[in-house]
N, CA, C and O atoms as a Tinker XYZ file with bonds, in Angstrom:
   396  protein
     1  N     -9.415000   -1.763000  -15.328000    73     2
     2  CA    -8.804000   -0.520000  -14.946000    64     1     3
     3  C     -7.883000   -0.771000  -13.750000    63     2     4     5
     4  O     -8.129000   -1.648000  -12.922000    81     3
     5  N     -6.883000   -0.024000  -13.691000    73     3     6
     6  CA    -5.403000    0.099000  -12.748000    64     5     7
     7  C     -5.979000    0.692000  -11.437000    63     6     8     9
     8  O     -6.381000    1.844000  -11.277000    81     7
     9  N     -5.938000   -0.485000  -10.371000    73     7    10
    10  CA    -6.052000    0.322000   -9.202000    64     9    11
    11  C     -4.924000    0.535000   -8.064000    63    10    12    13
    12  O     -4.655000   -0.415000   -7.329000    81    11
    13  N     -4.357000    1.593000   -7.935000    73    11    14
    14  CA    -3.514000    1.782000   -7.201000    64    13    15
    15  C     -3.495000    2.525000   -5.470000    63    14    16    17
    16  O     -3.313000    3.703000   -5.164000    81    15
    17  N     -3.712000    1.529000   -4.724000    73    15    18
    18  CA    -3.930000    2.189000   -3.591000    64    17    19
    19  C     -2.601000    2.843000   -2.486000    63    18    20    21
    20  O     -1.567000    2.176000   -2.527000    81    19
    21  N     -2.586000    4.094000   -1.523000    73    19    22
    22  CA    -1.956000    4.574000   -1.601000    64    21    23
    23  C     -2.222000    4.406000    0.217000    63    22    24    25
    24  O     -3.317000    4.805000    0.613000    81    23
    25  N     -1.160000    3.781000    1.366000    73    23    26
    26  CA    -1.504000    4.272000    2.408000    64    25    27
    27  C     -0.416000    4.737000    2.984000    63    26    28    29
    28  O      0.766000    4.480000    2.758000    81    27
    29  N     -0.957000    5.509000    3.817000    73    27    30
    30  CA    -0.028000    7.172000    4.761000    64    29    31
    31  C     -0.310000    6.406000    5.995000    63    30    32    33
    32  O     -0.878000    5.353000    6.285000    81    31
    33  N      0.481000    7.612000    6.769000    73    31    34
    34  CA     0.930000    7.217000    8.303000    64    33    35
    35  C     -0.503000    8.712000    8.681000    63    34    36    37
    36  O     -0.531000    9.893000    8.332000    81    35
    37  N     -1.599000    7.762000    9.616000    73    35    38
    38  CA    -1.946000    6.261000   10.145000    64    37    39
    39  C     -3.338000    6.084000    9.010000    63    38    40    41
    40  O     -4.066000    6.944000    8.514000    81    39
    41  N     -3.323000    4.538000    8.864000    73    39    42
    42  CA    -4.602000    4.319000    7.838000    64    41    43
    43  C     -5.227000    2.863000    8.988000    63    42    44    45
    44  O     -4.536000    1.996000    9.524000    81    43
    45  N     -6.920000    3.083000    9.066000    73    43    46
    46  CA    -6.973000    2.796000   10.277000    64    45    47
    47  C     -8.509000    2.112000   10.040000    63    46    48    49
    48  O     -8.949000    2.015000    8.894000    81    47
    49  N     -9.070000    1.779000   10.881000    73    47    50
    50  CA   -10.615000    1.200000   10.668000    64    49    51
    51  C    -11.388000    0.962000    8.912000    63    50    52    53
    52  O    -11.057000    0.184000    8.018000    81    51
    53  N    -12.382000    1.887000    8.959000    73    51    54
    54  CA   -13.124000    1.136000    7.638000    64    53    55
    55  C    -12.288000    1.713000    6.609000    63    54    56    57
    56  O    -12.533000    1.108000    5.565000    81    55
    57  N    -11.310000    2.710000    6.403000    73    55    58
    58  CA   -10.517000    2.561000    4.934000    64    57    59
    59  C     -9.578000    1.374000    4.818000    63    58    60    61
    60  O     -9.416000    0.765000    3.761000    81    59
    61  N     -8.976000    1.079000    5.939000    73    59    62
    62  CA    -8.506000   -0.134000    5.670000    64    61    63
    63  C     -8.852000   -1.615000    5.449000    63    62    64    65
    64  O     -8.189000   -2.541000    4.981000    81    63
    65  N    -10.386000   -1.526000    6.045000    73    63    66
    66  CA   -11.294000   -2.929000    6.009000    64    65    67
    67  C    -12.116000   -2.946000    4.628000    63    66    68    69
    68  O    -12.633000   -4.012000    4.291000    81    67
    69  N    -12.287000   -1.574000    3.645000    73    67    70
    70  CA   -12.789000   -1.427000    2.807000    64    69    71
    71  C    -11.708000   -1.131000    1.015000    63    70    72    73
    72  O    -11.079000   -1.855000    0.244000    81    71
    73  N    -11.923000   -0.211000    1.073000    73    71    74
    74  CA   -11.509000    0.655000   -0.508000    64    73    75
    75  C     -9.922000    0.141000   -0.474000    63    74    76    77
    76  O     -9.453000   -0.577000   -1.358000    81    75
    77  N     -9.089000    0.663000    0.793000    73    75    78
    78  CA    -7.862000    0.657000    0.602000    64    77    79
    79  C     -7.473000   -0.901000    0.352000    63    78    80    81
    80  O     -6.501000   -1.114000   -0.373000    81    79
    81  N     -8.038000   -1.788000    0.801000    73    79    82
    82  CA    -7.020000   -3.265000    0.669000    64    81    83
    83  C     -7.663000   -3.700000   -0.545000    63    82    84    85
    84  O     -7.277000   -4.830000   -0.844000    81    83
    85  N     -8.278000   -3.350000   -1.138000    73    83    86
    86  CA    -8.538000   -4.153000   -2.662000    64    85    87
    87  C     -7.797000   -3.467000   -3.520000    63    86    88    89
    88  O     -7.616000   -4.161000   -4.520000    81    87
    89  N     -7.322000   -2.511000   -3.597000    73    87    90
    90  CA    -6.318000   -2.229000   -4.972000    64    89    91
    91  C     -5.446000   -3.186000   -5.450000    63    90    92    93
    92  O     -4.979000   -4.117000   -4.793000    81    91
    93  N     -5.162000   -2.838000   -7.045000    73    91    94
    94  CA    -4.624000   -3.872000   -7.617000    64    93    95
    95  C     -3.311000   -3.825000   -6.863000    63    94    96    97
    96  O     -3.202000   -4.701000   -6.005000    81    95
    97  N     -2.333000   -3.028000   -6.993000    73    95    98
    98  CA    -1.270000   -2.812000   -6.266000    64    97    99
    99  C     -1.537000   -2.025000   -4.437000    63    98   100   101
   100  O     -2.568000   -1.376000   -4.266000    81    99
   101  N     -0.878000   -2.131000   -3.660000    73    99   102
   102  CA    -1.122000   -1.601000   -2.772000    64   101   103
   103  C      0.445000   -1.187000   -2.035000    63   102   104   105
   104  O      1.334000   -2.028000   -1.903000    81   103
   105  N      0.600000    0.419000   -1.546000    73   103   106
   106  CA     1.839000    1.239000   -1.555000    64   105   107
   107  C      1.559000    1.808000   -0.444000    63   106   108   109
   108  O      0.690000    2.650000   -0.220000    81   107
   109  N      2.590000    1.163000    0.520000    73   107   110
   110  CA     2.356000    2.342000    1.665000    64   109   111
   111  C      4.017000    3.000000    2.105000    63   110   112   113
   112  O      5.060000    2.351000    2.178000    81   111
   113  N      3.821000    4.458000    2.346000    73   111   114
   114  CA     4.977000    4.735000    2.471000    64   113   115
   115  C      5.604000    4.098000    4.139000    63   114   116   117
   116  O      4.925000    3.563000    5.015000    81   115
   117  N      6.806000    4.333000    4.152000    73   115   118
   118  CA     8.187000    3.680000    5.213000    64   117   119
   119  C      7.109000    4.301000    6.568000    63   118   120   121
   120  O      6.797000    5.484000    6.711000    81   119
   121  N      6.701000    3.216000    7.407000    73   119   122
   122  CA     6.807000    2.730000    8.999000    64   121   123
   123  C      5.377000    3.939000    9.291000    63   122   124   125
   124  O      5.304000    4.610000   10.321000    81   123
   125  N      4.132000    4.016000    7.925000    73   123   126
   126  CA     2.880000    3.595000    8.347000    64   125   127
   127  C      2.487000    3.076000    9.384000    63   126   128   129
   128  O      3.446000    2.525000    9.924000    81   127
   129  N      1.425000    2.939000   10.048000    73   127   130
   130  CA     0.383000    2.348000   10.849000    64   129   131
   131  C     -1.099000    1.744000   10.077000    63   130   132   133
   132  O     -2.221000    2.248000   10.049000    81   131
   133  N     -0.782000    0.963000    9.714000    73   131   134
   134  CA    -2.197000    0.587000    9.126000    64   133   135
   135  C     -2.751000   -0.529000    9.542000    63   134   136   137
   136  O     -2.115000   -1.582000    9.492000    81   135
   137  N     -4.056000   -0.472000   10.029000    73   135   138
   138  CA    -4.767000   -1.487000   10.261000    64   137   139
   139  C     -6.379000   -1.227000   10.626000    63   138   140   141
   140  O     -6.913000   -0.124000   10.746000    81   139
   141  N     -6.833000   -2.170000   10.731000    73   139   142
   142  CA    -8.316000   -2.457000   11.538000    64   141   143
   143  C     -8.588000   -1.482000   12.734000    63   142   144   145
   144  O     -9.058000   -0.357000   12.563000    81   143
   145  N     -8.290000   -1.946000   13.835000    73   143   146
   146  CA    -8.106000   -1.628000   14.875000    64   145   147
   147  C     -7.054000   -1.634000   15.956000    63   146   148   149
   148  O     -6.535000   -2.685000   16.332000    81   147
   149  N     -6.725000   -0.379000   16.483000    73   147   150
   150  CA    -5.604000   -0.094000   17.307000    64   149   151
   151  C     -4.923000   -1.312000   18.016000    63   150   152   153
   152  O     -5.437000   -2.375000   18.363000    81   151
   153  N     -3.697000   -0.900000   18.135000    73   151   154
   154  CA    -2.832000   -2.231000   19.120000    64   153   155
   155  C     -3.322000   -2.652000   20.073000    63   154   156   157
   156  O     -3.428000   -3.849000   20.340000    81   155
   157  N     -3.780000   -1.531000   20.884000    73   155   158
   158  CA    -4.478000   -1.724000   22.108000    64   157   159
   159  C     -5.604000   -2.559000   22.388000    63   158   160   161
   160  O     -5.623000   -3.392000   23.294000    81   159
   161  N     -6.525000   -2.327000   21.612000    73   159   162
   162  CA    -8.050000   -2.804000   21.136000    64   161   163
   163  C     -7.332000   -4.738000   20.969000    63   162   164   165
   164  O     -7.467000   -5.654000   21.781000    81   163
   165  N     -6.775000   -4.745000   19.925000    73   163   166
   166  CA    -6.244000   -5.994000   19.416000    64   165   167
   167  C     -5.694000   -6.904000   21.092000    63   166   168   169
   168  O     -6.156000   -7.901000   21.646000    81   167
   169  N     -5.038000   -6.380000   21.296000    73   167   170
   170  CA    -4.129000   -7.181000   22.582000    64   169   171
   171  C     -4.885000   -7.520000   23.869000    63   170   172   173
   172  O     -4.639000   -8.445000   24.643000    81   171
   173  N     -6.036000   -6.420000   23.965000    73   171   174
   174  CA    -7.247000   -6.519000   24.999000    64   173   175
   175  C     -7.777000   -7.655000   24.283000    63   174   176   177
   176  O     -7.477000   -8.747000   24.768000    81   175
   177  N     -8.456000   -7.658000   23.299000    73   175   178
   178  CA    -9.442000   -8.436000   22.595000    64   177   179
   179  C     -8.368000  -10.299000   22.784000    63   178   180   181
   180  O     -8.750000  -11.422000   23.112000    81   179
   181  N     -7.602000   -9.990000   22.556000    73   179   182
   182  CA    -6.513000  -11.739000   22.177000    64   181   183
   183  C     -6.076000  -12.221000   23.399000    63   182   184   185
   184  O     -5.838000  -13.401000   23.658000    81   183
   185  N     -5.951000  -11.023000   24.336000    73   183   186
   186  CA    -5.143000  -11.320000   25.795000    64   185   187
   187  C     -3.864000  -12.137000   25.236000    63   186   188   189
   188  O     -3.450000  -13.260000   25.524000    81   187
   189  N     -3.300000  -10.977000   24.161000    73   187   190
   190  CA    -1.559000  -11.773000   24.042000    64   189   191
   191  C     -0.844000   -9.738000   23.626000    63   190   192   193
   192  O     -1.418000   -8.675000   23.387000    81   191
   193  N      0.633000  -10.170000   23.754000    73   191   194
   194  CA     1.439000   -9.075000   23.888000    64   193   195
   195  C      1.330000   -9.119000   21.603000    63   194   196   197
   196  O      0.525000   -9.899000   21.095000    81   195
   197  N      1.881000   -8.560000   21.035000    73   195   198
   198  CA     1.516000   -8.064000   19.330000    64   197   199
   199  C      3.258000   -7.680000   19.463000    63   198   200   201
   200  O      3.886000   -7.068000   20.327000    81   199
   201  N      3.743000   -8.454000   17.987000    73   199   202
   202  CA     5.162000   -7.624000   17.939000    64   201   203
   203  C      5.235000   -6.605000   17.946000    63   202   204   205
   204  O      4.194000   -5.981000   17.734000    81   203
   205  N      6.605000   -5.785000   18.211000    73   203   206
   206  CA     7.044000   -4.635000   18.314000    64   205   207
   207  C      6.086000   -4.022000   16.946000    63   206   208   209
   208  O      5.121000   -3.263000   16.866000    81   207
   209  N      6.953000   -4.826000   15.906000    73   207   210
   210  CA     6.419000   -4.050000   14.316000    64   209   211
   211  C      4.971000   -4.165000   13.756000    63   210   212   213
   212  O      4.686000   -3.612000   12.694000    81   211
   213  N      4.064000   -4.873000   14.456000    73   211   214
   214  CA     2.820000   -5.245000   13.711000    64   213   215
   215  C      2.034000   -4.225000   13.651000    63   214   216   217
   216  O      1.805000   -3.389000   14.524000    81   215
   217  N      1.599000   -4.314000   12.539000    73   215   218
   218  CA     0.834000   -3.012000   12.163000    64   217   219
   219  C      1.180000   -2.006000   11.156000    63   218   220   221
   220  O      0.364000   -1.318000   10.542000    81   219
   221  N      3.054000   -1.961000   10.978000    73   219   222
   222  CA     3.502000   -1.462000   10.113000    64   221   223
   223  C      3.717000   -1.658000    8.729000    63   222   224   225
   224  O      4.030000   -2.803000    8.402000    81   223
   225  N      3.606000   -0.683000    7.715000    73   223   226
   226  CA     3.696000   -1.038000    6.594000    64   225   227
   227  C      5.026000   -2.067000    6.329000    63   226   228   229
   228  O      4.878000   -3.000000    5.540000    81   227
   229  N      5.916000   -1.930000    6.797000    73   227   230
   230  CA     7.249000   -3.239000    6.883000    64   229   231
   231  C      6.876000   -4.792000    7.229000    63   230   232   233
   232  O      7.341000   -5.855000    6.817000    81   231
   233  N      5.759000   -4.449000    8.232000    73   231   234
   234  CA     5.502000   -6.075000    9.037000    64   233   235
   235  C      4.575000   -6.313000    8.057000    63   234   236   237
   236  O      4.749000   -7.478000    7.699000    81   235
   237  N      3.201000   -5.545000    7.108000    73   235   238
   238  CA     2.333000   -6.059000    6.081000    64   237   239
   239  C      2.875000   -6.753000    5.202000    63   238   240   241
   240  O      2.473000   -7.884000    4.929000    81   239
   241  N      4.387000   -5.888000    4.324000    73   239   242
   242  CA     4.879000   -6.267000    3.208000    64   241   243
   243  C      5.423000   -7.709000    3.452000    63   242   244   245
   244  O      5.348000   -8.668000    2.685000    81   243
   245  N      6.095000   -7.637000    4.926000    73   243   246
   246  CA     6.927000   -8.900000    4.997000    64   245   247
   247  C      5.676000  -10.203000    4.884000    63   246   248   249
   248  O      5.866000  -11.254000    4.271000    81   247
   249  N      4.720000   -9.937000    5.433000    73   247   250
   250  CA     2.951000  -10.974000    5.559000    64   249   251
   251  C      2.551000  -10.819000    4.436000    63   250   252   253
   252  O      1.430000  -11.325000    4.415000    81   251
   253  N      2.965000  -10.126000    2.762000    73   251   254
   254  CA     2.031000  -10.176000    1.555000    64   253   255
   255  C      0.629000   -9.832000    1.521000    63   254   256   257
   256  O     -0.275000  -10.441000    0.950000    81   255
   257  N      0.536000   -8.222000    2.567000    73   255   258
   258  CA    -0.365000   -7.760000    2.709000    64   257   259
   259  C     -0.774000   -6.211000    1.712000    63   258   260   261
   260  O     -1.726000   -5.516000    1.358000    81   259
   261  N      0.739000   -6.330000    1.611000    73   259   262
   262  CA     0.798000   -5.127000    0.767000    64   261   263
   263  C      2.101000   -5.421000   -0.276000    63   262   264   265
   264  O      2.845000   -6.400000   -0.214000    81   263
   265  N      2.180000   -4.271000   -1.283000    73   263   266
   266  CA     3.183000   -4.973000   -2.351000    64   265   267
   267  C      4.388000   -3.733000   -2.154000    63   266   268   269
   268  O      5.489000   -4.199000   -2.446000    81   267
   269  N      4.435000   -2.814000   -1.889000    73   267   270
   270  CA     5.277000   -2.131000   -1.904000    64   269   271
   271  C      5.671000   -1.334000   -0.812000    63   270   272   273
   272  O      4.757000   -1.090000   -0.024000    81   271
   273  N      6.821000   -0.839000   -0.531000    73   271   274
   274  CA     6.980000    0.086000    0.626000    64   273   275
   275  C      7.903000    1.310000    0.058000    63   274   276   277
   276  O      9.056000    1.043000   -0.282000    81   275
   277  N      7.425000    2.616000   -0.045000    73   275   278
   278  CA     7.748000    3.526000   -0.955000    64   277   279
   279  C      8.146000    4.941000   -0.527000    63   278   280   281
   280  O      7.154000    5.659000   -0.401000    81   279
   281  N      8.910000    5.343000   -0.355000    73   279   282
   282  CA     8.921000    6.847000    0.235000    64   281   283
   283  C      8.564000    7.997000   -0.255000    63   282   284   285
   284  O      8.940000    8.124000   -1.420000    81   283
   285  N      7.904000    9.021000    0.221000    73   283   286
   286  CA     6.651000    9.800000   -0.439000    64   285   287
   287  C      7.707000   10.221000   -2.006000    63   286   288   289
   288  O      7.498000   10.104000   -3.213000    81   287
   289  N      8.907000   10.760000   -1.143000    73   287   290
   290  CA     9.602000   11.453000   -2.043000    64   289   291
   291  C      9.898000   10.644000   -3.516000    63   290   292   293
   292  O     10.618000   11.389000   -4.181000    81   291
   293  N      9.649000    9.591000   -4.147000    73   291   294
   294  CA     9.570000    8.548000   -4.757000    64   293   295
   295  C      8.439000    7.962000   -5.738000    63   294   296   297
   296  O      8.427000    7.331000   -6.794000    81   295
   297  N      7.282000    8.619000   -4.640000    73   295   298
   298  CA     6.158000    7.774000   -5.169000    64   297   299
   299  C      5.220000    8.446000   -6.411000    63   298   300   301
   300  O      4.258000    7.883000   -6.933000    81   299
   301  N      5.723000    9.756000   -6.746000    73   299   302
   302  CA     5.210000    9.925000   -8.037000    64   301   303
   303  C      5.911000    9.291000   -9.484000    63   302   304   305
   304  O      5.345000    9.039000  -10.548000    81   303
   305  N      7.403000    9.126000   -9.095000    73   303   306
   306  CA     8.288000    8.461000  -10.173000    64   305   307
   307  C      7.673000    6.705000   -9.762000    63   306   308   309
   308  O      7.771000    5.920000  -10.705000    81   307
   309  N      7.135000    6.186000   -8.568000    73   307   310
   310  CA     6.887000    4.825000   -9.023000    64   309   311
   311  C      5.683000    4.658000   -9.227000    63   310   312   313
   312  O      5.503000    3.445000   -9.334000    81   311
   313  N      4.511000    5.343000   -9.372000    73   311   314
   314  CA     3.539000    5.610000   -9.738000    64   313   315
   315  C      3.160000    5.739000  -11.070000    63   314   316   317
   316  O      2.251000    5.124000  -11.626000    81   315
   317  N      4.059000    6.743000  -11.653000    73   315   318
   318  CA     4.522000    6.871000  -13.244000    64   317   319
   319  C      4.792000    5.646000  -13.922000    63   318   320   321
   320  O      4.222000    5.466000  -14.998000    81   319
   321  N      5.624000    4.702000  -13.444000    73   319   322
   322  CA     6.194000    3.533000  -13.902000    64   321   323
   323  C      5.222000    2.382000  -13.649000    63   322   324   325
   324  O      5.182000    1.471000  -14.476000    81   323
   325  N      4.532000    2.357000  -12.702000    73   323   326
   326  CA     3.494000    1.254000  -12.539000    64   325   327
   327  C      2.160000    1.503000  -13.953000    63   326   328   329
   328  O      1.525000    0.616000  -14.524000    81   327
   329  N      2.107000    2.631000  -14.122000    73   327   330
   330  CA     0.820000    2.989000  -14.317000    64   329   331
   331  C      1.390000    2.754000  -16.458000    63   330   332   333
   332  O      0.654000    2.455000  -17.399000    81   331
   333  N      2.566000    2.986000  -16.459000    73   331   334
   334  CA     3.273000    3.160000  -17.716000    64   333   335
   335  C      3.105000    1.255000  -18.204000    63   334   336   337
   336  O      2.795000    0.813000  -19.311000    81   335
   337  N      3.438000    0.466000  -16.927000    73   335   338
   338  CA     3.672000   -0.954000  -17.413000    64   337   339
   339  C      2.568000   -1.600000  -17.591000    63   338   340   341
   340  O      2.605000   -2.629000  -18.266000    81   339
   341  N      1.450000   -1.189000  -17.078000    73   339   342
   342  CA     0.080000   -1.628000  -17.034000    64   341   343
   343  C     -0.635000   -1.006000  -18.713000    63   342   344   345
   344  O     -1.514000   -1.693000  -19.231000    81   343
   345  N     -0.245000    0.061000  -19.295000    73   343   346
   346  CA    -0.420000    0.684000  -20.533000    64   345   347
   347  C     -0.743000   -0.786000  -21.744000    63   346   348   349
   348  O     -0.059000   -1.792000  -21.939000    81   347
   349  N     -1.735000   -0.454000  -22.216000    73   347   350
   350  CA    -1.854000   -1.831000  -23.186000    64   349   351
   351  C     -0.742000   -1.692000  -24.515000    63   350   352   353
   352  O     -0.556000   -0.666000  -25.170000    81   351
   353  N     -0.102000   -2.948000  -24.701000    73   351   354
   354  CA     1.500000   -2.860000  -25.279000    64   353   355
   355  C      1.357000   -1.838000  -26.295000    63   354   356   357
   356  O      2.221000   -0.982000  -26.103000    81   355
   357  N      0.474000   -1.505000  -27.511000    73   355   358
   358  CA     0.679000   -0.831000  -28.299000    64   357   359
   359  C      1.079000    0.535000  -28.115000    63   358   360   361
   360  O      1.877000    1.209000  -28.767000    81   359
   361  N      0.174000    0.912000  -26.806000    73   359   362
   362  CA     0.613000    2.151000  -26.052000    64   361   363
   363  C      1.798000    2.747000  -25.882000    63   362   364   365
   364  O      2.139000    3.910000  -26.098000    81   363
   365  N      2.824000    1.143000  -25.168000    73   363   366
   366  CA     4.084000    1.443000  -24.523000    64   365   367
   367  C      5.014000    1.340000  -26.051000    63   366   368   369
   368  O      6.236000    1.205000  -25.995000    81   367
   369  N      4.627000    1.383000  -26.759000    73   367   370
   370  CA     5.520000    1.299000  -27.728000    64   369   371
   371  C      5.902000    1.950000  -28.659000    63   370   372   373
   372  O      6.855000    1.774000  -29.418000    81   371
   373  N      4.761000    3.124000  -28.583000    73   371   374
   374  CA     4.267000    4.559000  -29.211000    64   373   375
   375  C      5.769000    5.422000  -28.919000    63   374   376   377
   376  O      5.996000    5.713000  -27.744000    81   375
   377  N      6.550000    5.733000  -29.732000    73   375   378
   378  CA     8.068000    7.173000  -29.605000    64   377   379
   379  C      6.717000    8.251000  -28.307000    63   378   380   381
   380  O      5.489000    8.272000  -28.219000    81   379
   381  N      7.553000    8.773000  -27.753000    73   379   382
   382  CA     7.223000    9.487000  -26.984000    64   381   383
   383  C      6.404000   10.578000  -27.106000    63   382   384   385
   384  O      5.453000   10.965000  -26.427000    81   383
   385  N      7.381000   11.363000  -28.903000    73   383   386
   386  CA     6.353000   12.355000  -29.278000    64   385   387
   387  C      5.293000   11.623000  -30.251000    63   386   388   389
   388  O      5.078000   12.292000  -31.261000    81   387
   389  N      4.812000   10.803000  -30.206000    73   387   390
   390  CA     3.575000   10.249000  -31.035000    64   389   391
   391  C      2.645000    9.740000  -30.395000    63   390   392   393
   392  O      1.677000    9.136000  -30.858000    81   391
   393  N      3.065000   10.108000  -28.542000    73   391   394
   394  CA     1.674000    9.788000  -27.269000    64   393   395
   395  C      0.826000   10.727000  -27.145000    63   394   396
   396  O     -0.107000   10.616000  -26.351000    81   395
């Protein structure tokens, strides 16, 4: 089964250490916050300064942490299409009015 996970601005502690990072695909819309634990927490804990962008859904995608970066307004038409290509072939091949 198709798992498509979906993260918003901010996705943060155990959804992100849990449910959200195992989806098959993973979609977060434009300049999110997602992570573990806050910048702050992180930079105390390392005693180092964290790029400007880390943390953002832009800095994940660029690290192959996530697969897509999607704008809300968008994400039911790429949602539609993910979920359409994953369809087992006989499915996708069905005329439209015979689905």
């Amino acid at each position: 089964m198709l798992y498509i996970s979906i993260l918003t601005e901010p996705t943060y502690g155990g959804v992100t250490a849990s449910f959200a990072s195992l989806g098959d695909i993973i979609i977060a819309e434009p300049g999110a916050r997602i992570g573990f634990a806050g910048r702050r927490v992180i930079e105390q804990t390392i005693r180092q300064k964290l790029p400007a962008d880390f943390q953002t859904a832009e800095y994940l995608l660029k690290h192959g942490q996530i697969d897509m970066v999607v704008e809300r307004s968008r994400l039911s038409q790429v949602i539609a299409q993910l979920i359409d290509f994953h369809q087992p072939i006989e499915t996708c091949l069905l005329l439209p009015n015979q689905k």
